[in-house]
Every structure is written in C-alpha cells, then in structure tokens.
C-alpha positions in Angstrom: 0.0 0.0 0.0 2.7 2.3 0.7 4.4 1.7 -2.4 1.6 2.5 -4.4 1.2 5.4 -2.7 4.6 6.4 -3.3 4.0 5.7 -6.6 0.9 7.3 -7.2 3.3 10.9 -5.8 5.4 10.5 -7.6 2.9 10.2 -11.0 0.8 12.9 -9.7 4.2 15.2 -9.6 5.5 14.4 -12.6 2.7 14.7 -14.5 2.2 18.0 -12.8 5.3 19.3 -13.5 5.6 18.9 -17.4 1.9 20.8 -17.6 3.3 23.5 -15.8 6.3 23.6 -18.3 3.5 23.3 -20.9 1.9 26.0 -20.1 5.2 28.7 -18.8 7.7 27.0 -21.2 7.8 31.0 -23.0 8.0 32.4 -18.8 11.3 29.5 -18.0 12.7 31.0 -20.9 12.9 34.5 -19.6 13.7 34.0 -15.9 17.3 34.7 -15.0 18.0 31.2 -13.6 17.6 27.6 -15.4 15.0 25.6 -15.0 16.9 22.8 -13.6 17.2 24.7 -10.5 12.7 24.9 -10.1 13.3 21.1 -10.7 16.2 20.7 -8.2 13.9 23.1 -5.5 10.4 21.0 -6.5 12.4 17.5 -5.6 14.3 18.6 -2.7 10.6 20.0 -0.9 8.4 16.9 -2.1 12.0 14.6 -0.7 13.8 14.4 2.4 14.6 18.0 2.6 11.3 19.3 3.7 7.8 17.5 2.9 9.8 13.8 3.0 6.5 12.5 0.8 8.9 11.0 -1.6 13.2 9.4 -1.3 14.7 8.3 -3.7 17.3 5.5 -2.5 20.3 5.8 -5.5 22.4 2.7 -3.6 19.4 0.6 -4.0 18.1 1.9 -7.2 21.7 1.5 -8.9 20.7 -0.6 -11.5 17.8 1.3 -12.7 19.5 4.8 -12.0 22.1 3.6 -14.1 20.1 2.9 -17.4 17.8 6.1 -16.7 21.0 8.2 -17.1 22.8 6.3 -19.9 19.8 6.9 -21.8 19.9 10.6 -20.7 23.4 11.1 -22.0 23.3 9.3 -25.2 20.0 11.1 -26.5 21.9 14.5 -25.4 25.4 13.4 -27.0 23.7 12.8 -30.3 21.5 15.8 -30.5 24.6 17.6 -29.3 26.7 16.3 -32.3 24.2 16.7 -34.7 24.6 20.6 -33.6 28.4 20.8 -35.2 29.5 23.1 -37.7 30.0 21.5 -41.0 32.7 20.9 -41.8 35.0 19.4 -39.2 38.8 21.5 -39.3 41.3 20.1 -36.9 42.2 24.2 -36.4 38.1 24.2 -35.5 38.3 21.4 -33.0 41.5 21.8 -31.7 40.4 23.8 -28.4 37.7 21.3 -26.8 40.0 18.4 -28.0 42.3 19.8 -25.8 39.5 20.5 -23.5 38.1 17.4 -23.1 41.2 15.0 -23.1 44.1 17.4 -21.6 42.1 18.9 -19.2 39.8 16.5 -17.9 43.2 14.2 -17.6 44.2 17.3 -15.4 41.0 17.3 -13.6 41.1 14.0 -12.6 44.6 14.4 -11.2 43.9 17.1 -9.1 40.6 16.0 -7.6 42.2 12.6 -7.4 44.9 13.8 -4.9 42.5 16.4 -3.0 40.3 13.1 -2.0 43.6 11.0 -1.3 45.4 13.3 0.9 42.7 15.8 2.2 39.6 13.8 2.4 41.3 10.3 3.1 39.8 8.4 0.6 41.9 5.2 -1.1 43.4 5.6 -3.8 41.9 4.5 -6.1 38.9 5.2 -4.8 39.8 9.2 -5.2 41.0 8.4 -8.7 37.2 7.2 -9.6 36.2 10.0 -7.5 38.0 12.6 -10.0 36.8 10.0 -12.6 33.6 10.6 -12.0 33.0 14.3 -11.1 35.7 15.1 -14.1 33.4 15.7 -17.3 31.4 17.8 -18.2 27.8 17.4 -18.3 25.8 17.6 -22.1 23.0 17.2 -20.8 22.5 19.6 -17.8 24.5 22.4 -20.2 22.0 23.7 -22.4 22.1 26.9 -21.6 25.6 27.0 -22.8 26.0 25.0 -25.5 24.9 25.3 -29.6 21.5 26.4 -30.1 20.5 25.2 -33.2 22.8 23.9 -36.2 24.8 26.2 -37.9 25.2 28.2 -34.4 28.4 29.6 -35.2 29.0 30.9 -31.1 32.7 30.1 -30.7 32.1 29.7 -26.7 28.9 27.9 -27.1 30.8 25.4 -29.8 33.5 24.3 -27.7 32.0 24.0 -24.3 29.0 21.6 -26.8 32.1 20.1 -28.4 33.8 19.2 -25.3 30.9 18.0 -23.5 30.2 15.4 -26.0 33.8 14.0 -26.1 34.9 14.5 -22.4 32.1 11.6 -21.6 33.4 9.0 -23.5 37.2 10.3 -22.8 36.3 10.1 -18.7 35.9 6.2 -19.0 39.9 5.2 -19.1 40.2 6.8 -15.7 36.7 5.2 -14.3 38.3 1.9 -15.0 41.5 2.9 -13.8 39.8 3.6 -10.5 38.1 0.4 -10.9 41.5 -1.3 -11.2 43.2 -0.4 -8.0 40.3 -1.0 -6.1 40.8 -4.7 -7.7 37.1 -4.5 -9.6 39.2 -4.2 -12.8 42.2 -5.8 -14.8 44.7 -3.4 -15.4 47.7 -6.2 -16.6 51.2 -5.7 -15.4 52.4 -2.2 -15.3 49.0 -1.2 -16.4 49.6 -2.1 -20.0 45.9 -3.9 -20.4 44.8 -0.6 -19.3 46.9 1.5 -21.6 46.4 -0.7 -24.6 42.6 -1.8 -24.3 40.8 1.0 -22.0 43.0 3.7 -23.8 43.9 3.1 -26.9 41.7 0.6 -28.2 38.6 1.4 -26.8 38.8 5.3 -27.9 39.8 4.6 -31.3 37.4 2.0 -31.9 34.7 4.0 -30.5 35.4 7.2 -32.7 35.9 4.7 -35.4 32.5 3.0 -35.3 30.9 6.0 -34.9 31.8 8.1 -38.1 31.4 4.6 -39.9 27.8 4.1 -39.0 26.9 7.6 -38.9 28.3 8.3 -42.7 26.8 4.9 -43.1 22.8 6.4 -42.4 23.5 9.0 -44.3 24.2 7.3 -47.6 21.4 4.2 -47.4 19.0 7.3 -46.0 19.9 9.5 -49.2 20.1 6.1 -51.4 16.1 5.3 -50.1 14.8 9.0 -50.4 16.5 8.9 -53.9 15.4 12.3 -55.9 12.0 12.3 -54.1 12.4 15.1 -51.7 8.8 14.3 -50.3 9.4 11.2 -49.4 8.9 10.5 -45.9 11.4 8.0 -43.8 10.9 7.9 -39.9 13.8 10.0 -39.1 13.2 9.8 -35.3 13.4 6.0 -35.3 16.4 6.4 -37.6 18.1 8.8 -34.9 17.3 6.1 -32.2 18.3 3.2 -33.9 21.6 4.8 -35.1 22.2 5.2 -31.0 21.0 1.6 -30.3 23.5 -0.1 -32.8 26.3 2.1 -33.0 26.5 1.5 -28.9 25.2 -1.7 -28.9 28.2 -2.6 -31.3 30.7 -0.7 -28.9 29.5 -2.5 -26.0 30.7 -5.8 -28.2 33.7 -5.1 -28.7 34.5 -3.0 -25.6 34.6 0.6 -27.5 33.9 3.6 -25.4 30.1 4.2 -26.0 29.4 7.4 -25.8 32.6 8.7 -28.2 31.0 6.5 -30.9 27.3 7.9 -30.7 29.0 11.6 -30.4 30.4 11.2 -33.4 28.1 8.9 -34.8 25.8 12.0 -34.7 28.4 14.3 -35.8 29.2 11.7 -39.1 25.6 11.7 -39.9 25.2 15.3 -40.6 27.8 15.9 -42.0 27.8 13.1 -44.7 24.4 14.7 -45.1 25.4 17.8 -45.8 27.6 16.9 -48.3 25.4 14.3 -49.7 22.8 16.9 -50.4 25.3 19.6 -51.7 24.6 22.7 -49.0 27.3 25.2 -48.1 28.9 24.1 -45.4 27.3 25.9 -42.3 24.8 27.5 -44.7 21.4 29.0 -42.9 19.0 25.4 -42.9 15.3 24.7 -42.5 16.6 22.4 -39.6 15.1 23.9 -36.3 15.6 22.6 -32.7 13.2 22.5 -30.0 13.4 26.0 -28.6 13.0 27.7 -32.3 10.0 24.8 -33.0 8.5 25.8 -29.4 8.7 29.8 -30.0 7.5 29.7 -33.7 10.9 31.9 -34.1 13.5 30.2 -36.9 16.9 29.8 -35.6 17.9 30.4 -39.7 16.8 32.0 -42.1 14.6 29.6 -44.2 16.5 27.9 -46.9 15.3 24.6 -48.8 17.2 21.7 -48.6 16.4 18.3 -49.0 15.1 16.5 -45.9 17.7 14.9 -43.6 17.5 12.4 -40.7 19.3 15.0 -38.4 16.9 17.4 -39.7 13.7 15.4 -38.6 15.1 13.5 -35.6 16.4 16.8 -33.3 13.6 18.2 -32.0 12.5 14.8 -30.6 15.3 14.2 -29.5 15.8 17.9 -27.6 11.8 16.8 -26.3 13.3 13.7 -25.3 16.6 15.6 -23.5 14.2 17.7 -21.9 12.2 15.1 -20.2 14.9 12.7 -19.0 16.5 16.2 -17.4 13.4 16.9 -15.5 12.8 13.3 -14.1 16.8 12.8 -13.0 16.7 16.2 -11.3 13.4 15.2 -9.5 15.1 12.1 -8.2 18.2 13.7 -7.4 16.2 16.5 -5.1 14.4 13.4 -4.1 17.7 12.1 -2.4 19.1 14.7 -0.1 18.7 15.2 3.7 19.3 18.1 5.5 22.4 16.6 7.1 23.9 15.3 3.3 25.8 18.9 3.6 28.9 17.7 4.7 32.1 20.3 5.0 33.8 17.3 2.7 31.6 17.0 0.0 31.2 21.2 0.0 34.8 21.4 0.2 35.3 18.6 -2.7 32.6 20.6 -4.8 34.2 24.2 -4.1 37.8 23.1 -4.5 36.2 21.8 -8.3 34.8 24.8 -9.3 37.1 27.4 -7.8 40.6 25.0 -8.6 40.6 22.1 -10.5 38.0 23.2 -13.4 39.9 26.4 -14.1 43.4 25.3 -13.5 42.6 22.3 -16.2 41.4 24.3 -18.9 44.5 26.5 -18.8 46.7 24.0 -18.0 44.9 22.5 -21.2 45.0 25.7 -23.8 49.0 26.1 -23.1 50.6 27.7 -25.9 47.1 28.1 -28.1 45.6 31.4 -29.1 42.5 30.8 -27.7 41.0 33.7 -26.4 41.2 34.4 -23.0 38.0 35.2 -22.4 36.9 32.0 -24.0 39.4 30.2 -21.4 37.6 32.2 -18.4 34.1 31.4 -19.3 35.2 27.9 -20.1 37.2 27.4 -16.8 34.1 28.6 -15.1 31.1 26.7 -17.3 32.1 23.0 -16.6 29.1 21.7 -15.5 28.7 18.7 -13.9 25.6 16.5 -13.9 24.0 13.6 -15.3 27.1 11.6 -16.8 28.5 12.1 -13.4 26.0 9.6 -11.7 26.0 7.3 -14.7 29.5 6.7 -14.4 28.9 6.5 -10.4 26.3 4.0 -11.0 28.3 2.3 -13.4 31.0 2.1 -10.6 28.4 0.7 -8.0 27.1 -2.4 -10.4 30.6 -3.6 -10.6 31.0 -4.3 -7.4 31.9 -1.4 -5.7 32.2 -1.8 -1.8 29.0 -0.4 0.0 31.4 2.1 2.3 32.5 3.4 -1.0 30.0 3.8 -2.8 28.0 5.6 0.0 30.8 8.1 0.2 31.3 8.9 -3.8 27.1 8.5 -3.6 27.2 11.2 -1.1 29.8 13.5 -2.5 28.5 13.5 -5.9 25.2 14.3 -5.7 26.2 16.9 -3.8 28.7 17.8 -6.6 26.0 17.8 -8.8 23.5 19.9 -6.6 25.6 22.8 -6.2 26.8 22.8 -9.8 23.2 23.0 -10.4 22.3 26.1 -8.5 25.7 28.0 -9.0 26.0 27.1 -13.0 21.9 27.7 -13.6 22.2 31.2 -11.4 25.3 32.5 -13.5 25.2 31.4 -16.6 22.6 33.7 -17.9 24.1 36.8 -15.9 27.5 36.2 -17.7 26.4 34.7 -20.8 24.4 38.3 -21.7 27.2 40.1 -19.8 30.4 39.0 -21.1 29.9 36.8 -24.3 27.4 38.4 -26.4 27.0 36.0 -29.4 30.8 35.3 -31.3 30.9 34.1 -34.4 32.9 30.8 -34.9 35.4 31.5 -37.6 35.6 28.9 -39.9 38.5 26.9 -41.0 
C-alpha cells in the first residue's frame, strides 16, 4: 500500500510538473536562472529536505539509475553532435580536444589527490572520484551549448564540443579507479589498461561511430532517392543509429558514448555533403526552442530532408524530459544533514581550482581567447554523466562504504553545480559573451 502510494506521488508530480512547463515553457525562458534549479527546489521539498513524501534511495536503485542516465546522456550526446558546424577543421576542434582529453586528464589528477590526501579516501577510490566528477555534463549544459545547427558561437561550440567528447574520454580513468580497487584488470604495469581502455577502446569508438553515422546517411539518401517528399521515420532512424552504433561498442569493448557523439556528428555531415549545401549554410533544420517559440533559428533555406533534420527536435523533447525526471530524483535524495564540510569542500575546491586550473593547463601555448578560457574554466558543468558513471561504478562491485561516500559526495557535486552554474550562466552569458561568431576553417 505504501508503495503504491509512493507511486501514485510521484505520477501525480511528474505529471504535474511537465503541464506546468506546458503552459510557462515562453516564462522559464525569460527568468534569470535555469529551469533545472525549479526542478532541483520542487524534488528537494516533495523529498527528504522538507515534505519527505517521496526518497529516492540511489544505492538501492543503482541498477535502474544507471540505465535512466545512460539513456539521458546518449540522446543528449547525439542531438549535441548533430549541432556541429559542418565541416569538421582540426584548427576548428583543436580547443575542446584539448579540452576534453588534456584537461579532464588534469581534472582527474587534481581532484584525485584532493580526496587522497585531504579527504582520506583510497586511492583509487579518489582516482574514480575525480573519474567521475571530471566531465562535463551535455546534458544539464544547455544553456551554454549550440542552439541550433549552424550556431556559429565560438564559446557555445567548444563547451557543446567538449561535453560530448569528455564523456566517452572520462571512461579510461573510471576503469583505472576500478582497477586499484581490484574491480578491474589493469595487466602488469597497467599495460591492459593502456592498450585496451585507452587506446583501443577510444579509437574504436570514434571509429565505429563516423562509420555508422556516414553509413545512415548514404542508405537514407540512397532510399529518399530524388523524391524530396518522401517520408522515412527519421526519429526512429536517430534512435536506432544510438542503439546499434552502442550496442556494437559495448561488443567489442569501444567507449560508447565517443561513438554515438560522433556517430551523430558523421551523420550530418555526410548529409550535408550528400545533399550539396554550403557548409554551415542557414538550414530549414530547427531545434526545439526555435519549433516551441514559432521563431526560426535560420533564415529559411530549402534543402532536401535529412535524418538529423527530422530527428532533433524529438530528441531535444526527449533531452528535456529525462533532465526533469533525474533532477526530480536527485532533489528526491538529499537530507538536511547530506551537507557535509567534505563534499562542500570537494565541490568548491572543483569549481574554484581544479576546473579552471585544467582548462588553462589544457590551452597552453594556443591562441584561444582568453576570455573564452575564463568562461570555459568557469562553465564546466557537472551532472548527469557524473551519476552514470557512479552507477556504473556501483554495479561492478563497488564496496557499499564506498560507494555511500562517492554517492554522497557526488550528488552533492551535482546539486551545487546545479544552483551556481543555472544562477550564473545567464548573468554572464548576456554580460560577457554576447553572441561570437565561430570563424571557420
């Protein structure tokens, strides 16, 4: 009885909650903070916090937390790399490469040795620790990533751009955590590690994902033929090309979410091409804010009919709901007393050191601007790819005093990114950034 109760709660708010955003979706839009942080503040007062009507238990929800938010982030890393500019310049890229391989490496370092030698934490244990609060979030972001396609912001592309790499590039140190706490083979001297977690599963993933995504776009092109009315499903095209392209990394142990990001990034632009438009030209292709407002991102322009034209704005409707239900069960978790000094101090020492010592540790020697590297250094959000990797952690066997610690530390992570992100990004966004063209290459 008190389940279905529980249940019946937790329908009744959910349902609630995406009328409301029905109805004030034009109001969100105009407020000065995100609207992640009215979902955060509705789940923390129905949870624990205040009312206690509803808790969310992540330690024994693992396994179902786990494939809630690796959905999330693969539906938000494709509709983030269908977003890229077309076409793809190493000169374009070469900031969030550095971004989200050089720096996240330096994030994980640092945080890594903050939870060895000022929280106490093991080892390896702090190394999953800076695993997991390391990357950037894609899907919690929004506000600061690419718009629509064709957004030429430079800021918004690499903080988009790195977001979708960093999540796949974050997995080599997960299992290198994994590995010292002996829930992992590393080999001797870590060469398994280096060869297969690094190497092999990177390459493979990027590899498999610009195959299959080039792949769509040809048989889709081949099947539409000359007929530009021709209608194919292009949302269940979008989904299946995440279901294979990650079921066939999981096979062959390829980092997942590198080969959807640039499975999606493929697809376009082997579409582009395919259908002979300028590279970055102004597209009918709208995403879900221009299709809610009625405004066009673009000027109007006739092209033929893409998958990554028709799939986006289900997909962005799809972002938007799996954002609202996480953040409901993450406000759903907390107790007054989860407000440790340690997990305050872990998620100040993040924002205020590690993040912004990374990226310019990371841009060395570039010419990236600087104020580029200060608004980067400050917008690295952390969020949903966080707890999948957490959960990820926890279903391989992670020791319950661990995982109750990282569980603790995380969400809490994740709570205050949440609030201090969402209250200044808009502030600074409008303040400091006013929208930069990306130059192209």
């Amino acid at each position: 009885m008190e389940n279905g109760l529980t249940n019946a709660l937790w329908f009744l708010l959910f349902g609630g909650l995406l009328i409301a955003m029905g109805f004030t979706s034009s109001t969100l839009k105009r407020l000065p903070v995100t609207s992640a942080i009215i979902y955060l503040a509705v789940g923390m007062i129905v949870g624990p916090t205040v009312l206690h009507l509803f808790h969310f238990n992540p330690l024994k929800e693992s396994a179902l937390l786990e494939v809630l938010t690796e959905a999330a982030v693969l539906i938000s890393l494709y509709a983030a790399g269908v977003k890229m500019p077309v076409p793809v310049s190493l000169p374009r890229w070469r900031t969030p490469i550095l971004l989200a391989f050089v720096s996240m490496t330096v994030t994980v370092g640092l945080v890594a040795a903050f939870a060895h030698y000022v929280l106490g934490l093991p080892l390896g244990a702090a190394v999953l620790l800076g695993a997991i609060v390391a990357p950037t979030d894609p899907v919690l972001a929004t506000d600061v990533q690419i718009r629509h396609p064709g957004d030429r912001d430079r800021l918004r592309f690499t903080l988009t751009c790195e977001a979708g790499m960093n999540d796949g590039s974050a997995f080599p140190f997960v299992m290198l955590g994994l590995g010292l706490l002996g829930l992992h083979e590393l080999g001797e001297f870590g060469l398994r590690w280096a060869l297969v977690d690094v190497l092999w599963a990177t390459a493979a993933g990027i590899a498999i994902g610009v195959g299959c995504g080039v792949a769509l776009a040809h048989v889709a092109r081949r099947v539409r033929g000359k007929d530009a009315k021709r209608g194919l499903m292009d949302d269940f095209l979008g989904l299946g090309l995440i279901g294979i392209v990650y079921g066939i990394s999981v096979l062959v142990s390829a980092w997942g979410f590198l080969a959807v990001f640039f499975a999606a990034v493929a697809l376009r632009q082997a579409e582009k091409r395919l259908t002979g438009a300028a590279p970055d030209a102004p597209e009918r292709l709208q995403s879900a804010e221009t299709a809610a407002t009625g405004r066009p991102a673009l000027a109007h322009r006739e092209t033929p009919p893409t998958v990554s034209e028709g799939s986006l704005v289900f997909k962005e409707h799809l972002e938007r709901l799996s954002e609202l239900m996480l953040i409901l069960l993450i406000g759903g978790t907390l107790f007054v007393d989860s407000w440790s000094w340690r997990a305050v101090g872990l998620a100040f020492f993040l924002f205020a050191v590690a993040r912004p010592l990374s990226v310019l540790v990371g841009l060395l020697g570039t010419r990236t601007p600087w104020t580029i590297r200060s608004l980067s250094g400050w917008f690295g959000v952390r969020g949903i790819g966080s707890l999948y990797y957490l959960m990820f952690a926890i279903q391989h066997g992670l020791p319950q005093p661990i995982a109750l610690e990282l569980i603790h530390m995380t969400l809490i992570v994740v709570t205050l990114s949440i609030v201090f992100h969402g209250v200044s990004v808009k502030p600074l966004m409008e303040r400091f950034w006013p929208a930069r063209r990306l130059a192209a290459h």
